[in-house]
C-alpha positions as CSV (number, residue, x, y, z in Angstrom):
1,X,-0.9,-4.2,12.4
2,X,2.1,-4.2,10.1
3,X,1.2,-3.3,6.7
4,X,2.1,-5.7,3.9
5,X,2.2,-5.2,0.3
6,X,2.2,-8.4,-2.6
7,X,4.9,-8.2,-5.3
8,X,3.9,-10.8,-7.9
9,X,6.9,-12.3,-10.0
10,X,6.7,-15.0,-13.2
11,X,8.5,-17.9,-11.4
12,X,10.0,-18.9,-7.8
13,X,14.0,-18.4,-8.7
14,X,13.5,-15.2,-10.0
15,X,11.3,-14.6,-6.7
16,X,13.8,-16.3,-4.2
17,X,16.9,-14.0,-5.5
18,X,14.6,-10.8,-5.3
19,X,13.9,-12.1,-1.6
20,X,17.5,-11.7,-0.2
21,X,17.7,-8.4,-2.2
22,X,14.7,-7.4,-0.3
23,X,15.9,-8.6,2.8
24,X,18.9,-6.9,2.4
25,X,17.7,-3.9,3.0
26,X,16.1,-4.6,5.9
27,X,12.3,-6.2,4.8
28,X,11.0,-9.4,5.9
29,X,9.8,-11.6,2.7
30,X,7.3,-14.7,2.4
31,X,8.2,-16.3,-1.0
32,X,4.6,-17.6,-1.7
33,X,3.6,-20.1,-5.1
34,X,0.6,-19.9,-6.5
35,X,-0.5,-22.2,-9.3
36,X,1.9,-20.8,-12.5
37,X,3.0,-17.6,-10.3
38,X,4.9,-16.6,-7.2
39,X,4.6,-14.0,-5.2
40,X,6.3,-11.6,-2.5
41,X,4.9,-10.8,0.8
42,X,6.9,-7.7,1.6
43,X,6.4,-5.5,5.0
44,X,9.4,-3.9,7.1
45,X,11.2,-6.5,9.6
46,X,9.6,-5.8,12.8
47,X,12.9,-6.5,14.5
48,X,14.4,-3.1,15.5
49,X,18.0,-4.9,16.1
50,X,17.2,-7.1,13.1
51,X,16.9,-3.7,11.1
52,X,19.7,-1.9,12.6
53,X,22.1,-5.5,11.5
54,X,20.8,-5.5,8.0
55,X,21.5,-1.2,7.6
56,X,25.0,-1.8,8.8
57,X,26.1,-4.6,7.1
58,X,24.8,-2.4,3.8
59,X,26.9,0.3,4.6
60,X,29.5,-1.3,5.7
61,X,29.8,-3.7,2.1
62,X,29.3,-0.2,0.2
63,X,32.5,1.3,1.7
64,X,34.0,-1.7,1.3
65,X,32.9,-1.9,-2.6
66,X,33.7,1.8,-3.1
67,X,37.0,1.4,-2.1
68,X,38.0,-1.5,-3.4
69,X,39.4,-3.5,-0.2
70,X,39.6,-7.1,-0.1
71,X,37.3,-7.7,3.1
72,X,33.9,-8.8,3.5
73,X,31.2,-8.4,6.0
74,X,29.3,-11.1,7.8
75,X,26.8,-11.3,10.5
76,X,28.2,-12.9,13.5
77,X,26.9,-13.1,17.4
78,X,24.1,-10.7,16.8
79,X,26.0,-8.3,15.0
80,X,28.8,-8.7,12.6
81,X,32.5,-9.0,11.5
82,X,34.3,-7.5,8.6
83,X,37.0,-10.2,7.7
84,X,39.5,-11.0,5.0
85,X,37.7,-12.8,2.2
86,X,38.5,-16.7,2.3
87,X,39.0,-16.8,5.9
């Protein structure tokens, strides 16, 4: 069984942006509401190519960040595409 831990935040928004950030690197996130609260759902993707797609594209936006270049990175067909920004 894939272990899951709970990350408890004051209000959906703030839980929603901390979602993609998680998934970003590669987690899979429920977004749960309870009552007044939120909560995370947080275990590692189960996905091996899912994992592999979300490691790249970190890497990949890092170098693009660190030196400054007007691309971005996108997934695309299972994988992705580094492309101009805008197009």
């Amino acid at each position: 069984m894939t272990e899951t831990i709970r990350i408890d935040v004051p209000r959906r928004g703030l839980g929603s942006d901390l979602s993609e950030a998680l998934v970003a690197h590669g987690l899979n996130v429920e977004i749960v509401d309870e009552d007044d609260m939120c909560a995370l759902h947080v275990r590692f993707a189960d996905d091996e190519h899912e994992r592999l797609v979300e490691r790249s594209l970190l890497a990949i936006e890092a170098y693009l960040s660190d030196r400054m270049l007007p691309l971005v990175v996108q997934r695309a067909d299972g994988g992705a595409v580094v492309r101009p920004h805008g197009d």
